[in-house]
C-alpha positions, 0 to 999 in steps of 0.5 A, spaced: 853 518 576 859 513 576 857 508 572 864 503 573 864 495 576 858 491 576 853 496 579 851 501 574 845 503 578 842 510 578 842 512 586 847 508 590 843 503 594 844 501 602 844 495 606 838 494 611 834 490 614 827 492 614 819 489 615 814 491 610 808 488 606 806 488 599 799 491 599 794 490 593 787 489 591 786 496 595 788 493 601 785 486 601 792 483 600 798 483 604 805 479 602 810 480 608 816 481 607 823 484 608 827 490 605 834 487 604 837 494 600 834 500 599 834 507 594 831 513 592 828 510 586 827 503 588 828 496 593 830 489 594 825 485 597 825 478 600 819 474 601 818 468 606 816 464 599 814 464 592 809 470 592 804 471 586 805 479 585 801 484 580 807 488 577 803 494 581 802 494 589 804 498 595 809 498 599 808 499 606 814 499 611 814 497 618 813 505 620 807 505 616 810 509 611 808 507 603 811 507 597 808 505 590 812 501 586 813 497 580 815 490 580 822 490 575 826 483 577 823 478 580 828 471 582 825 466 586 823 469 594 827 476 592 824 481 588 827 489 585 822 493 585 822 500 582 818 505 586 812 508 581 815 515 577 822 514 579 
């Protein structure tokens, strides 16, 4: 891994464009939002809104697919997430 530039990042990141919710309160609570970037350890996500998150929830894409994460930075409507044991 090359840590040089701005980026320091574990895995290199890649631009997309992606539906999803944030699910918690086993499946009572769902936020929608957008994947902006996404990583073998972790995603950039985009709310339509300020969304009150737990550091903890699932994150299900728009092909059912799911991934535990953990909340890392959160700045206004987007938020880095890692995913759970990365």
């Amino acid at each position: 891994m090359a840590e040089t530039g701005p980026d320091k990042r574990r895995h290199p990141r890649r631009k997309i464009l992606r539906g999803a919710k944030a699910v918690f309160n086993n499946g009572a609570s769902l936020y929608d939002c957008q994947v902006r970037d996404w990583s073998e350890s972790g995603a950039r996500l985009v709310f339509p809104g300020l969304t009150p998150l737990p550091h903890l929830f699932t994150l299900r894409l728009s092909d059912g697919s799911e991934y535990p994460c953990e909340v890392v930075r959160a700045d206004g409507v987007v938020v880095g997430v890692r995913f759970a044991g990365s």
